[in-house]
Structures are given as structure tokens and as C-alpha cells.
MIBA-6964 format. One line per 10 residues: number of its first residue (from 1); their letters; for each residue x, y, z of N, C-alpha, C. Coordinates in steps of 0.001 Angstrom, whole numbers, padded with zeros to 6 digits. Layout:
N
NUM) a) X:Y:Z:X:Y:Z:X:Y:Z | ...
END
This chain:
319
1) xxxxxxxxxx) -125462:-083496:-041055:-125719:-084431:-042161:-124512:-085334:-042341 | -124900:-086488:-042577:-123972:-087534:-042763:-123342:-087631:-044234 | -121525:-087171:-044346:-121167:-087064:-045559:-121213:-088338:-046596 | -121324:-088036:-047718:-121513:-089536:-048582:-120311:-090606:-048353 | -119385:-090554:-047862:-118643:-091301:-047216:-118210:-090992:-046071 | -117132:-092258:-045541:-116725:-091773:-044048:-115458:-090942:-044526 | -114708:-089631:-043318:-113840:-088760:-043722:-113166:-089292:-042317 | -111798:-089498:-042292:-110816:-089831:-041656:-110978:-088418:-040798 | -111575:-088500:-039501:-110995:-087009:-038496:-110344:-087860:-037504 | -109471:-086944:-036731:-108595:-086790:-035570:-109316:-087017:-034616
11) xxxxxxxxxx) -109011:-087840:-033911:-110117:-087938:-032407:-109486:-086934:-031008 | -109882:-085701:-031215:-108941:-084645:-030154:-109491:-084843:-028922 | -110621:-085604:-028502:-111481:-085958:-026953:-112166:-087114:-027089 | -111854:-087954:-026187:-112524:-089513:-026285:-113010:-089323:-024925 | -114456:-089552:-025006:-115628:-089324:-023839:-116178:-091309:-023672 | -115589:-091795:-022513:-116515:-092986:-022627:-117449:-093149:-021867 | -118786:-093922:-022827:-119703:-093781:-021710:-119672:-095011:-020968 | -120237:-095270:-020053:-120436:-096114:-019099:-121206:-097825:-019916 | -120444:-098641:-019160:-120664:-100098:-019275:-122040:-100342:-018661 | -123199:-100262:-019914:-124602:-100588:-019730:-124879:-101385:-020523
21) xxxxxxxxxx) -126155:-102023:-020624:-127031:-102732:-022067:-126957:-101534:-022730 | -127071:-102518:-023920:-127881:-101345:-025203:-129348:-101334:-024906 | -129811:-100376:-024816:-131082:-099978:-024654:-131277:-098850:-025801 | -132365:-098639:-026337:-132440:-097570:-027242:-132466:-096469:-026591 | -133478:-096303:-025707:-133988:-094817:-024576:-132443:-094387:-023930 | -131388:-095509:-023544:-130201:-095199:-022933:-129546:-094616:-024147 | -129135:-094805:-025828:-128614:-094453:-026246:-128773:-092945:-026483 | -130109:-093182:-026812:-130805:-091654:-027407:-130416:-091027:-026191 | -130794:-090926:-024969:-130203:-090193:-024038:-128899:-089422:-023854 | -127554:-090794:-024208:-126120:-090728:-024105:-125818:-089346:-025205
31) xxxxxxxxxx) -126601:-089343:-026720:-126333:-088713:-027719:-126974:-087121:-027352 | -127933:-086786:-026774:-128350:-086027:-026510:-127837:-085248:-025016 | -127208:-085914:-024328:-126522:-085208:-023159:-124959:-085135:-023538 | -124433:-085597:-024491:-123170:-085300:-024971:-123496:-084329:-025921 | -124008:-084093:-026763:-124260:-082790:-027866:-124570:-081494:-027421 | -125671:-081501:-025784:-125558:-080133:-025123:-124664:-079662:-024746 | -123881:-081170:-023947:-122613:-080403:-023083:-121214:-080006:-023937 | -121536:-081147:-025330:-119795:-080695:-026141:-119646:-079943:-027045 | -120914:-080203:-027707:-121571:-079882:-029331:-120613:-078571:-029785 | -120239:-078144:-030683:-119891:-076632:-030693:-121155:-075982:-030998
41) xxxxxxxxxx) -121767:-076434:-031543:-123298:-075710:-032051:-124278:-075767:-031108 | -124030:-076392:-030258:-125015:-076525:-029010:-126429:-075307:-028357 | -125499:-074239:-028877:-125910:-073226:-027645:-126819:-072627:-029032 | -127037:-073188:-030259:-128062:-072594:-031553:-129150:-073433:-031591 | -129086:-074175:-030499:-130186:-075593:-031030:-130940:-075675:-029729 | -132887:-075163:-030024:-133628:-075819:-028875:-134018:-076943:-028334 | -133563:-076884:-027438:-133301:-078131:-026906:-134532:-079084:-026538 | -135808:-078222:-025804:-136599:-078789:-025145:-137483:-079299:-026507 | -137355:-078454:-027737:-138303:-079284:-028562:-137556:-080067:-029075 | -136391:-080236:-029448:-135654:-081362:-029998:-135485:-082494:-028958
51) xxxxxxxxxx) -135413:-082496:-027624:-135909:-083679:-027132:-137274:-084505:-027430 | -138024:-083995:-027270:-139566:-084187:-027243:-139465:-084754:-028891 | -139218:-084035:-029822:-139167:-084606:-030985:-138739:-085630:-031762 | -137195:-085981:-030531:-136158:-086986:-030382:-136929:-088164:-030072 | -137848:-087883:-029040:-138407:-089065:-028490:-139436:-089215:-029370 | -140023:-088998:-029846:-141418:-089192:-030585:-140943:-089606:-031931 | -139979:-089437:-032630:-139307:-090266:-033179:-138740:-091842:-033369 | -138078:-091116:-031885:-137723:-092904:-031557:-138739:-094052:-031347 | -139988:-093519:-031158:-141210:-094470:-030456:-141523:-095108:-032000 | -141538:-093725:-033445:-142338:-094234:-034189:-141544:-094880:-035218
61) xxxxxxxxxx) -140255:-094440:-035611:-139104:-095074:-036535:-137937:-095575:-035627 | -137833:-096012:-034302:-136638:-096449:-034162:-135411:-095779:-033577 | -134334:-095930:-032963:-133358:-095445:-032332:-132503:-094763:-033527 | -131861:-095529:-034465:-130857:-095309:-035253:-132148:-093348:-035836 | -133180:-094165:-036280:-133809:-092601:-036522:-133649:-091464:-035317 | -133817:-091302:-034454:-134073:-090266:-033734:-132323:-089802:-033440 | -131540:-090899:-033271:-130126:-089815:-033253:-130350:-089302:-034472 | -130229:-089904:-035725:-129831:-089172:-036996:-130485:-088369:-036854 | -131770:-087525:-035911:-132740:-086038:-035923:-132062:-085463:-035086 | -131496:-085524:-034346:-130426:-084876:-032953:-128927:-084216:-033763
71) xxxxxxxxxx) -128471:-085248:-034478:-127589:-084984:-035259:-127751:-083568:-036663 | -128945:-084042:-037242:-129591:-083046:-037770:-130096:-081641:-037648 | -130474:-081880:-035904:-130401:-080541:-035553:-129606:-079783:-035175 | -128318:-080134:-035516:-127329:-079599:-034992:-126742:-078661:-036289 | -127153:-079062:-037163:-127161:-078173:-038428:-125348:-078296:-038481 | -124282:-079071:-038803:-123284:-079330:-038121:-122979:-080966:-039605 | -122217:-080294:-040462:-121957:-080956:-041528:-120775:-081782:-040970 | -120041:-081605:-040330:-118697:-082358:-039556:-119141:-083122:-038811 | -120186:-083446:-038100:-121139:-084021:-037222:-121511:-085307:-037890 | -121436:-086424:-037413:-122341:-087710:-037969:-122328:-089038:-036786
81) xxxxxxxxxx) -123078:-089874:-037264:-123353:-091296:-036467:-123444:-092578:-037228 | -122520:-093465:-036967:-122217:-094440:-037173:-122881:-095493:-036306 | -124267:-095889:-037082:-124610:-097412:-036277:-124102:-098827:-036130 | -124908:-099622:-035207:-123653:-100522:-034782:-123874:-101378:-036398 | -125211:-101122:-037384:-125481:-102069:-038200:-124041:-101605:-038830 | -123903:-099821:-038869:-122868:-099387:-040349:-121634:-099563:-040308 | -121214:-099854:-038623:-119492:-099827:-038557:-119687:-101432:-038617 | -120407:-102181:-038503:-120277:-103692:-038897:-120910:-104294:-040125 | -120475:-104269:-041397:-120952:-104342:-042211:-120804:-105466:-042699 | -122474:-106420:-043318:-121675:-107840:-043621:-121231:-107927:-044182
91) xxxxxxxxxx) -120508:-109579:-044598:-119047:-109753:-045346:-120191:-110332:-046925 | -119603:-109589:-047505:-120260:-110237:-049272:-120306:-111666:-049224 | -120876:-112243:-050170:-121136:-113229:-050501:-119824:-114145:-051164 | -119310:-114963:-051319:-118187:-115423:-051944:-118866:-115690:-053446 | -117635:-115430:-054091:-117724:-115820:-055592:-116360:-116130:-055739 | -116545:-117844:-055882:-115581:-118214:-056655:-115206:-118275:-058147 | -115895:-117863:-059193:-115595:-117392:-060523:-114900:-116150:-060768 | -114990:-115327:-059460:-114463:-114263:-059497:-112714:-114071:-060008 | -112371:-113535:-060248:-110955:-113499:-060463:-110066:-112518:-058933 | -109229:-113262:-058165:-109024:-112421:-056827:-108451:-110802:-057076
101) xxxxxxxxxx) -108713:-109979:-056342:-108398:-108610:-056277:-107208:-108573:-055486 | -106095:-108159:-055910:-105380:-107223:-054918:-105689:-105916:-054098 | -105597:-106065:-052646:-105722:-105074:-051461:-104955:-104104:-052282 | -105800:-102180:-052475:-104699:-101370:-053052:-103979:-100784:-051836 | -102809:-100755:-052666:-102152:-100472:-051390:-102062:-098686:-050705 | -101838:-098821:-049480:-102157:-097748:-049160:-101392:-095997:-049607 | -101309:-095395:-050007:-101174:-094502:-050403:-100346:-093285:-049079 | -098680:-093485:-050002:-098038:-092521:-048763:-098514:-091453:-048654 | -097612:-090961:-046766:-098022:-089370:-046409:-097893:-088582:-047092 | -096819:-088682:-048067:-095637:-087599:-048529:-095487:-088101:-050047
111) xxxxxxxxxx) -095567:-087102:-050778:-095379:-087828:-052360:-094330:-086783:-053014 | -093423:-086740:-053821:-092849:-085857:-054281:-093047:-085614:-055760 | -094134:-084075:-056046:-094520:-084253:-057681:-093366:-083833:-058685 | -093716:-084139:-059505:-092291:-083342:-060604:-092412:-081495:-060244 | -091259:-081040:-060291:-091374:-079451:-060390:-092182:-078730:-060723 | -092630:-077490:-060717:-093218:-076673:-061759:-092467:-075741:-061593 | -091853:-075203:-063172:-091298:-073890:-063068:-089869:-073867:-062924 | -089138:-075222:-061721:-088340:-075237:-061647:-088627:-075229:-059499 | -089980:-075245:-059235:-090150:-075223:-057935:-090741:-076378:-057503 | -089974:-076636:-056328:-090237:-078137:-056294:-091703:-078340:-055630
121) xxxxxxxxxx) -092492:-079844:-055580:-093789:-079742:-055098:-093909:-081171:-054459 | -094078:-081040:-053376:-094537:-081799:-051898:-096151:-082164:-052188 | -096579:-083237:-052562:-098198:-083719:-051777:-097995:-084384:-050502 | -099049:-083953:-049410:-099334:-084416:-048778:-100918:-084805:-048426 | -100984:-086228:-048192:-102060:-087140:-048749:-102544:-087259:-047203 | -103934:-087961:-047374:-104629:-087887:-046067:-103789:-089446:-045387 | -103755:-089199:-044319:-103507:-090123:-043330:-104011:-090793:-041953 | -104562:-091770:-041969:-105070:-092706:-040593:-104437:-093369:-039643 | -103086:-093929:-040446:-102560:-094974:-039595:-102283:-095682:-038800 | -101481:-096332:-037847:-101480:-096743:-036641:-099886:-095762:-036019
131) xxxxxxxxxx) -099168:-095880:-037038:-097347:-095547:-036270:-097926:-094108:-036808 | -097918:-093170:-035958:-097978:-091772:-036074:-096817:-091414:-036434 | -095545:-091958:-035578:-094169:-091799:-035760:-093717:-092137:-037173 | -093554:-093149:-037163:-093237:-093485:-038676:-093476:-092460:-040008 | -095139:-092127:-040251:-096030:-091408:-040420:-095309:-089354:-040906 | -095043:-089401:-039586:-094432:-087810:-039378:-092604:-087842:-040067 | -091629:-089230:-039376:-090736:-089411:-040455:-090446:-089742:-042064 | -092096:-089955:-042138:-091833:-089986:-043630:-091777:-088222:-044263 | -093021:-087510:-043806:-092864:-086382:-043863:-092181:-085562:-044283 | -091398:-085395:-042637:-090167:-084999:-042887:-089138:-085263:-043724
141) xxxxxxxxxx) -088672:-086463:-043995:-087727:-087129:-045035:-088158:-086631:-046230 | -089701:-086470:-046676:-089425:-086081:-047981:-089744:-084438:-048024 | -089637:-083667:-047111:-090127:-082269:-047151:-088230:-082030:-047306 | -087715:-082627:-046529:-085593:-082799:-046681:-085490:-083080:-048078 | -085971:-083975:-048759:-085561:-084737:-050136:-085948:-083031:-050611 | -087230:-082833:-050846:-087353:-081631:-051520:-086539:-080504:-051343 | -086168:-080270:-050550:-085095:-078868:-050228:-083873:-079259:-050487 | -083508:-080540:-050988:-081740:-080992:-051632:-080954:-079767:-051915 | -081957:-079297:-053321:-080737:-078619:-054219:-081351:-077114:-053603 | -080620:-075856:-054278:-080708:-074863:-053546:-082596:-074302:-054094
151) xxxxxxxxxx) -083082:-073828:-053614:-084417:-073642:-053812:-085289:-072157:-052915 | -085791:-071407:-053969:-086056:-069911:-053203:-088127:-070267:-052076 | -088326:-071583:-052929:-089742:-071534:-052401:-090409:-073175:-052921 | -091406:-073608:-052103:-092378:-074732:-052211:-093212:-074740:-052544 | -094087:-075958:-053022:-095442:-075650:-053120:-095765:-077340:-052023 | -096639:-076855:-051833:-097411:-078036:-050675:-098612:-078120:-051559 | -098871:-079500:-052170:-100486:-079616:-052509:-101051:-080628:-051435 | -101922:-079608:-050887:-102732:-080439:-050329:-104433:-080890:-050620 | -104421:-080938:-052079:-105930:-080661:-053064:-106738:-081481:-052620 | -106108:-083167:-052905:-106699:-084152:-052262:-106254:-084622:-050506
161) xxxxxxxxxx) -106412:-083988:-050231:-105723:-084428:-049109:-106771:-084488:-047752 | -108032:-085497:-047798:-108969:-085616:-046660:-108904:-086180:-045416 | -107618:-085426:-044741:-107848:-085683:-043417:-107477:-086713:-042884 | -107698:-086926:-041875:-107092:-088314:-040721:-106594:-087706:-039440 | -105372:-087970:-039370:-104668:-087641:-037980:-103567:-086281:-038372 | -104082:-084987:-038184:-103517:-084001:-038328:-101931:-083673:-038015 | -101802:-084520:-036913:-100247:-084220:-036143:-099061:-084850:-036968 | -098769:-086050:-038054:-097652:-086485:-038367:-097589:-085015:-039578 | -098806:-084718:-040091:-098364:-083661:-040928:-097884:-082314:-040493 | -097959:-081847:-039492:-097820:-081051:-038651:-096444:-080960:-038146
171) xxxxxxxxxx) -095980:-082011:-037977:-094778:-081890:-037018:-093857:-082605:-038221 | -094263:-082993:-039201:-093091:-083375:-040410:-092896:-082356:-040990 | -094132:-081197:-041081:-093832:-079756:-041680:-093247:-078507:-041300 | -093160:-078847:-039741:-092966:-078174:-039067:-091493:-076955:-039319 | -090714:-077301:-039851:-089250:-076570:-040270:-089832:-075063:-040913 | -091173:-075782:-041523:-091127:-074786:-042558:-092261:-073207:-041613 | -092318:-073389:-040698:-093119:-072800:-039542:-092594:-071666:-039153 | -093063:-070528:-039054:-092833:-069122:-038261:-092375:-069759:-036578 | -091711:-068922:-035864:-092139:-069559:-034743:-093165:-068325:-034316 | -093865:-069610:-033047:-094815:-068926:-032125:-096122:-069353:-032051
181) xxxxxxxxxx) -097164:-068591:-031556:-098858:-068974:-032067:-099010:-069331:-033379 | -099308:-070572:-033745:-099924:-070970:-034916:-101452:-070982:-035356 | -102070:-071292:-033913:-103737:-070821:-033878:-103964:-072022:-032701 | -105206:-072749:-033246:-105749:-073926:-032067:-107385:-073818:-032058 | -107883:-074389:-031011:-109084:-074973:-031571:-109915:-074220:-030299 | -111022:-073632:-030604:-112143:-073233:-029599:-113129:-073754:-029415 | -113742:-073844:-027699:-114880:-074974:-027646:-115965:-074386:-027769 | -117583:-074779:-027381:-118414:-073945:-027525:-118317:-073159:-026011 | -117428:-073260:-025196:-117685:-072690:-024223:-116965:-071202:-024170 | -116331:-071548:-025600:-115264:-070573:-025159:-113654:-070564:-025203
191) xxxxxxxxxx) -113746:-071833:-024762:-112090:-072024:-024317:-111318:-072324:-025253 | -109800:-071617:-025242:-109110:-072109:-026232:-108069:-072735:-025716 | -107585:-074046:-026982:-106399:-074564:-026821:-105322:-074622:-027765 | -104327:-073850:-027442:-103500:-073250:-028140:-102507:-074106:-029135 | -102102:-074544:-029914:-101153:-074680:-031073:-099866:-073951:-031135 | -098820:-074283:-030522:-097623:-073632:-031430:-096519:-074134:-031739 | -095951:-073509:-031978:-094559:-073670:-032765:-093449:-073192:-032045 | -092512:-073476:-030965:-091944:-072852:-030328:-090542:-073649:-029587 | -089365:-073330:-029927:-087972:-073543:-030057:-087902:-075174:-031065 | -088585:-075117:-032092:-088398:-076108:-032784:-089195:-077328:-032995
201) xxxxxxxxxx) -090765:-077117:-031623:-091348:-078044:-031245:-092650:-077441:-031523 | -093586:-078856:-031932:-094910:-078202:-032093:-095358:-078391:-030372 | -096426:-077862:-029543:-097133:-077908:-028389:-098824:-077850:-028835 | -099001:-078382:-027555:-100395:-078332:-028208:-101077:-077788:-026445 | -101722:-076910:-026249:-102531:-076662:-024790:-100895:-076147:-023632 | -100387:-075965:-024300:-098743:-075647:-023610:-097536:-077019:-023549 | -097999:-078573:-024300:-097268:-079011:-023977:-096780:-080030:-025371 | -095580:-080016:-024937:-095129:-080525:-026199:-095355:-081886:-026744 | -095891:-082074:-028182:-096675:-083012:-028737:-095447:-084488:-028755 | -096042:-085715:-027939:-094806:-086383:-028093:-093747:-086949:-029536
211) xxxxxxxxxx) -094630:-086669:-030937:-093872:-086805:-032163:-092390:-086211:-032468 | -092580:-084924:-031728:-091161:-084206:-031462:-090098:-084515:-031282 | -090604:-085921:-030719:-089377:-086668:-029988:-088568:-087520:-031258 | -089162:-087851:-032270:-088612:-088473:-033212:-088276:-087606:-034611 | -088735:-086388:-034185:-087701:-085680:-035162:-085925:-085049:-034954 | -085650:-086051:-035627:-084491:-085939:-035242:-083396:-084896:-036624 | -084112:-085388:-037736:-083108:-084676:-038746:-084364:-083092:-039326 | -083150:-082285:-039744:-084134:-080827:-040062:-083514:-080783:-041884 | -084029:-079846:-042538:-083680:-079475:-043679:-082762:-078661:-043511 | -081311:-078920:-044601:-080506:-077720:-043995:-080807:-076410:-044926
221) xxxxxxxxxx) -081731:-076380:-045572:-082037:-074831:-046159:-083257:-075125:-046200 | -083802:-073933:-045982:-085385:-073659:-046156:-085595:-072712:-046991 | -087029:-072965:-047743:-087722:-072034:-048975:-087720:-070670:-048127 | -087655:-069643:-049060:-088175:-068712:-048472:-090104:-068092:-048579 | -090496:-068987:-049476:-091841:-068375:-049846:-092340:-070049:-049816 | -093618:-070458:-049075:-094372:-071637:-049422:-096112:-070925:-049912 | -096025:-071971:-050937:-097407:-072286:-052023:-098141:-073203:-051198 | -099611:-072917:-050428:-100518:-074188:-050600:-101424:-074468:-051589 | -101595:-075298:-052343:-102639:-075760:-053212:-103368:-076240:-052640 | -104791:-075690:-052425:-106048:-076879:-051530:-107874:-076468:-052555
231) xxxxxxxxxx) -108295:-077153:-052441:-109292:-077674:-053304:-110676:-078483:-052204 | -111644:-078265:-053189:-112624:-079012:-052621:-112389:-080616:-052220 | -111386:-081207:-052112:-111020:-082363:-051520:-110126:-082334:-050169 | -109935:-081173:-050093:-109304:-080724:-048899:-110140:-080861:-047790 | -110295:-081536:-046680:-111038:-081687:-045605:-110369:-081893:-044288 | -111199:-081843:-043422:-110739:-081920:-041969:-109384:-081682:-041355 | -108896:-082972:-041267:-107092:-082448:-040957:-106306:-081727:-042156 | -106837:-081912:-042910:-106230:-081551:-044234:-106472:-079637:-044248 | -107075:-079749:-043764:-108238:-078272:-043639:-107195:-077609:-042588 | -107251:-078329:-041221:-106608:-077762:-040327:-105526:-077811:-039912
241) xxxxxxxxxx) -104563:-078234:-040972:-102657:-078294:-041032:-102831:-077052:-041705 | -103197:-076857:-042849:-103656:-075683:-043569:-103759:-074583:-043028 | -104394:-074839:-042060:-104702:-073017:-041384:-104050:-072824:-040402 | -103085:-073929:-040060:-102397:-073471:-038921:-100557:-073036:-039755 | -100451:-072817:-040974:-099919:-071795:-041624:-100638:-070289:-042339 | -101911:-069928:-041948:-102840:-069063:-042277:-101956:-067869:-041616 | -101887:-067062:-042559:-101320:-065676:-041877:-099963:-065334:-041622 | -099062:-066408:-042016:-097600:-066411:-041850:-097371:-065519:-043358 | -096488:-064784:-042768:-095757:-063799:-043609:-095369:-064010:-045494 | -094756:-065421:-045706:-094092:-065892:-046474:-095004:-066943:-047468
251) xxxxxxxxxx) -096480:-067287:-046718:-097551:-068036:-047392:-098581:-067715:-048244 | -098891:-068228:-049495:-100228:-067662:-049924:-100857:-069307:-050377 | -101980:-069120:-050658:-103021:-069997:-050953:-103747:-069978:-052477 | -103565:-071385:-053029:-104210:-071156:-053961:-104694:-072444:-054555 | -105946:-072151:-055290:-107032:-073546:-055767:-108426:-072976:-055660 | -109189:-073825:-055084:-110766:-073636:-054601:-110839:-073597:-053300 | -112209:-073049:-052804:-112530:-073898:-051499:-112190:-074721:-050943 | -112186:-075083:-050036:-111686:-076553:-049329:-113265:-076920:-048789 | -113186:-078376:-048520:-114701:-079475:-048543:-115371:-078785:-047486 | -115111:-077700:-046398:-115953:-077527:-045089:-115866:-078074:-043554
261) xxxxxxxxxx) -114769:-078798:-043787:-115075:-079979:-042039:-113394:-079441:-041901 | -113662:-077685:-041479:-111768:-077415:-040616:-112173:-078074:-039370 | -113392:-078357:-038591:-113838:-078109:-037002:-112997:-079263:-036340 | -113213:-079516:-035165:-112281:-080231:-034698:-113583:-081774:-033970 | -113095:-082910:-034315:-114085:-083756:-033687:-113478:-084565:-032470 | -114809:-084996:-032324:-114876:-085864:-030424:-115071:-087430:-031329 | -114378:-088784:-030673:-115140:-089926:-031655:-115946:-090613:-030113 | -117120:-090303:-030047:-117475:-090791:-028739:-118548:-092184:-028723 | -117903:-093344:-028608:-118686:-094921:-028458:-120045:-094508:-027873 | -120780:-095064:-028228:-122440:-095113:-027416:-122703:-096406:-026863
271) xxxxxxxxxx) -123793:-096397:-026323:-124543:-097776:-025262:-124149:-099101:-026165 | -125425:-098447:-027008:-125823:-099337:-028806:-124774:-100089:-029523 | -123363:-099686:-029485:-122139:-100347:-030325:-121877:-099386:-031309 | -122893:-098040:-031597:-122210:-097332:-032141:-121315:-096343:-031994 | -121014:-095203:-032966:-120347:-094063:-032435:-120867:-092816:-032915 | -120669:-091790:-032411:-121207:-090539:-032742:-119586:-089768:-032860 | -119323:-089653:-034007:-118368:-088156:-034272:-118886:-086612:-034273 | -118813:-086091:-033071:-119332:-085013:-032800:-118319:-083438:-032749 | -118505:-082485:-033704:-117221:-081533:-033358:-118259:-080788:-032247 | -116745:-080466:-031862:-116639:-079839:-030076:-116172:-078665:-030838
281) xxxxxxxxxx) -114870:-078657:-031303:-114380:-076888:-031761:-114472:-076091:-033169 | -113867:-074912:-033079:-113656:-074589:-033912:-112258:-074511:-034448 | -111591:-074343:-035543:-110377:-074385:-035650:-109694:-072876:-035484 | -108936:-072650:-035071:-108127:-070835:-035158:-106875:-070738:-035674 | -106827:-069563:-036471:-105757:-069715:-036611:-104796:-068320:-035959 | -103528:-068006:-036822:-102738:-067529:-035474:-103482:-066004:-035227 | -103969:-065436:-035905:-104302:-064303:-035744:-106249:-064118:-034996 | -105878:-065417:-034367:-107308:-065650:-033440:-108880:-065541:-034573 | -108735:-066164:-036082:-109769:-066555:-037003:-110278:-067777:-036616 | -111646:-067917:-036667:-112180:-069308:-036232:-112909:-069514:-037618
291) xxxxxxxxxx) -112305:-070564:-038137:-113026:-071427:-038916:-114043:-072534:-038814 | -114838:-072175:-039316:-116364:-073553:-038876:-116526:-074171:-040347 | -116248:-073834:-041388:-116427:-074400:-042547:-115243:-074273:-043172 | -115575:-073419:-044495:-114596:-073468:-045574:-113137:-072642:-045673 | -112276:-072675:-045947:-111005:-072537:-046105:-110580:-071677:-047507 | -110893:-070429:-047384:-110656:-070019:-049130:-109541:-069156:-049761 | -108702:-069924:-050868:-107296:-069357:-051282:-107327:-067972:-051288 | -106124:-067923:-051516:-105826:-066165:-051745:-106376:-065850:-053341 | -105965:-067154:-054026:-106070:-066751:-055251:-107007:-067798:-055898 | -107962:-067910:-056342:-108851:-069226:-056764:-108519:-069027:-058205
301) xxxxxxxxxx) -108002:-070450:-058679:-107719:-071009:-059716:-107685:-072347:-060591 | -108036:-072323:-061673:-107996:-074131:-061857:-106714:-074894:-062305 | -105622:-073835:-061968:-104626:-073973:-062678:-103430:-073666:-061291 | -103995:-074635:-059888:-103028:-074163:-058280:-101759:-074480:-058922 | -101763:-075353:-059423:-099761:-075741:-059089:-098830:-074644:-059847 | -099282:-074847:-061100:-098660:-074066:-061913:-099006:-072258:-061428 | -099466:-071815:-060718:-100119:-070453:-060639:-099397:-069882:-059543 | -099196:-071105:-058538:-098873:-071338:-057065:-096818:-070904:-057482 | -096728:-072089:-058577:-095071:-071465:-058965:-095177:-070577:-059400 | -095776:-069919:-060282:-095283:-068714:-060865:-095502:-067362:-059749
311) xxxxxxxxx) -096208:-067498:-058845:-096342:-066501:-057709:-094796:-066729:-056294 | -094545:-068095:-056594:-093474:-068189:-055884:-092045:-067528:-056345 | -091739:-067956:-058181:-090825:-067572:-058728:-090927:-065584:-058550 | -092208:-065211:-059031:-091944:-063878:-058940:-091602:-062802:-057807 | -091935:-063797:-056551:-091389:-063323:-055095:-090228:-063434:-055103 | -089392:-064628:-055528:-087719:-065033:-055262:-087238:-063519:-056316 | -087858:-063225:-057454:-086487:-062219:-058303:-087071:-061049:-057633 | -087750:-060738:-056419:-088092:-059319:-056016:-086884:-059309:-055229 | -085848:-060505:-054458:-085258:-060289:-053617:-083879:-060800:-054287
END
């Protein structure tokens, strides 16, 4: 099902198809031989009647209809299709009585909230951008700003935080990381590709992610206990920076649910001019958990930040 808006995911596999016309029968085809072979849900969905159904569709409502039934059967909420009408949308009408709007501006990686408790608190906000680099040094710079003065523990809210490009948050957070397996993503076939954390560097499939290269400054003290705050606005990358601290010694979780889309997506162009965002994995984390949906705190509360410090403060006077 197609979410009520678009959600910023990570494009972890770009599949292109081949330089043809748009044809409808070619698209519907392209969407339906990429969803058997990548789909993560693939191997739950019959195929021979969902073709047949695909097509009998398309004859009687149209192309854009019969993917959105392919898509549908995939039962696969992270899953959607973008037609060429929806990623090109016309331009409004002019009104000159109007009074002009300012473009809002975009909203940093890294926000630094006032304390709670006396413990300091890091948002990190969803991100798209173009400079990944840039992106991951902001990060970092303010995950450093936060650890200034001497400090036993963090809180990370990541409540609102829907996703985009998982890695500047990842590797700006990275200090604050166990080393070793962090988790990684499984296909429907099976296969995993590993995530870690190892002599200072994130890797991704065994090799080291090139952002690494621009971290150059570290925090010179680290918390000993980190707080995540995550919430039903928590989605996709947001979901899966999240769980790739799942299970570390020194972490607990707290808020609501998170929105459902940890999985990992494909952004794959079609014949037509559109695109199909299709997840391929699942997300894991280090203790080999696969997440397909939701993300749920240790402690559910409507009250994360403040709940999140006082569970941090009472860890620091145990030691």
C-alpha cells in the first residue's frame, strides 16, 4: 500500500531496466519480473494468479492500475509506485494577488535540544540530501558539541525522524558504537549483508563505507549509557540507524512504536517514466533479529525524553 505521503528511503540496489518505449504490457511485465526475483515477500505471493489478474486488470482499468494490484499483492507496506503522471506533477496555476511564500528552509541533520535532567539531547532529523559528506560532518560536530562538558549518558531522539539516506547518520554516530557486528540487511533469498563497526569504521558487506573518509575529528569523552527516543514518526532509515544499536550493552529504548518501514528498499526506474520502490530486505540487527515492520521501546511512554533521562541518570549513580 502506498503511504499517504512519499517517505525518504535509501536506495541500497539500483536495477536499470533497459532503453525501450513505454509500452504498458512492457511495464507491467518489468514490475512483475522484478518483484519475483527481488521482492522480500516474493516467495508469499501466487504468482500465476496474480499475473493473470495483473493482466486482466490492465486490459480493463489501465497500466498505472494493474501495477498498483502487483504492488498490493505483495502485502508489503514499504513497497510503492510512483507514476510517471505522480513524480511529474503539474505546476499550479499562477496567482498574482497572492502574497509570495518563502521556500522553508530545510531542516538540519543534527539539532541540539535543551537538557533533561541535566542530560544532554541530540535530535536527529530525517535526511535526503545531495553532500552525504557534509551531511555525516554535521552529525558528528554536533554529537562532539554534545559531549563538551563531562557527561555520564545521551539521549538520541529520533521521534520524528523519517528516514532518507541512513549512512550520514550512521557514521556521524558512529563513536558512540560497540565495536563489531552491528546487524545488516537480509534478502528474500537468504543472503546477508553485514553492517559493522570495526577499528573505528563503519563497513558495509566487508567494506568500508566511503564517509569514513571524512571523519576526521572523534569526541574526546563518551557517554557511558545512550537513550533512544523513537515514536510512530520514526521510519525507514530512521528505523534502521536505530536497530543497528539494538542489543548493545549500554542502550535502552524508549517512546512508541516506530511507523513500520525498518525493510530495506530497491528505487528501480520502469519502461513508463515511472518508479517502483520495492524492499528487497529485511533489516538485522546484531544479534541476527530481522525486522520487517515495527521497532518497539524497551519502555513505552508518552513522556521518552524526560523518562529516557531519568533511566540514564539512575544508571550513572549505580556506578
Amino acid at each position: 500500500m502506498q503511504p499517504t505521503r512519499m517517505r525518504s528511503l535509501l536506495p541500497l540496489l539500483l536495477l536499470l531496466a533497459p532503453a525501450c518505449p513505454a509500452v504498458a504490457s512492457e511495464t507491467l511485465s518489468a514490475v512483475i519480473a522484478v518483484t519475483k526475483d527481488e521482492a522480500y515477500r516474493s516467495s508469499r505471493v501466487d504468482w500465476p494468479r496474480v499475473e493473470a489478474e495483473a493482466a486482466a486488470v490492465e486490459r480493463a482499468e489501465g497500466e498505472d492500475a494493474a501495477v498498483q494490484f502487483v504492488v498490493r499483492a505483495l502485502g508489503d507496506r514499504h513497497t510503492w509506485y510512483e507514476s510517471p503522471t505522480a513524480s511529474r506533477p503539474p505546476a499550479p496555476a499562477p496567482t498574482p494577488s497572492a502574497a509570495p511564500t518563502a521556500p522553508a528552509a530545510p531542516q538540519p541533520i543534527a539539532v541540539a535540544l535543551p537538557a533533561a535532567q541535566g542530560v544532554p539531547v541530540l535530535q536527529i532529523n530525517a535526511w535526503s540530501g545531495k553532500d552525504s559528506t557534509a551531511a555525516a560532518s554535521s552529525v558528528r560536530n554536533a554529537l562532539i558539541a554534545s559531549l563538551e562538558q563531562p557527561t555520564c549518558g545521551l539521549v538520541l531522539d529520533f521521534s520524528s525522524n523519517e528516514g532518507g539516506n541512513m549512512w550520514p547518520m550512521l557514521v556521524g554516530l558512529a563513536p558512540l558504537l560497540s565495536e563489531g557486528r552491528l546487524g545488516g540487511f537480509r534478502s528474500a533469498k537468504g543472503d546477508d549483508t553485514e553492517i559493522a563497526y570495526r577499528g573505528g569504521k563503519i563497513t558495509l558487506g566487508g567494506g568500508e563505507h566511503f564517509l569514513n573518509a571524512s571523519m576526521t575529528l572523534t569526541p574526546q569523552r563518551l557517554p557511558r549509557y545512550v537513550a533512544f527516543v523513537i515514536g510512530k514518526e520514526t521510519a525507514s532509515s530512521g528505523e534502521i540507524t536505530s536497530i543497528m544499536f539494538r542489543g548493545q550493552a549500554n542502550v535502552r529504548y524508549f517512546g512508541t512504536p516506530t511507523a513500520g518501514y525498518s525493510t530495506a528498499n530497491a528505487t528501480i526506474p520502469l519502461p513508463n517514466g515511472g518508479r517502483l520502490m520495492l524492499t528487497t530486505a529485511a533489516t538485522l540487527d546484531r544479534n541476527g533479529n530481522a525486522y520487517e515492520t515495527v521497532l518497539v521501546p524497551d519502555v513505552q511512554t508518552d513522556h521518552p525524553i524526560q523518562d529516557a533521562a531519568t533511566w540514564v541518570n539512575s544508571q550513572c549513580k549505580k556506578r
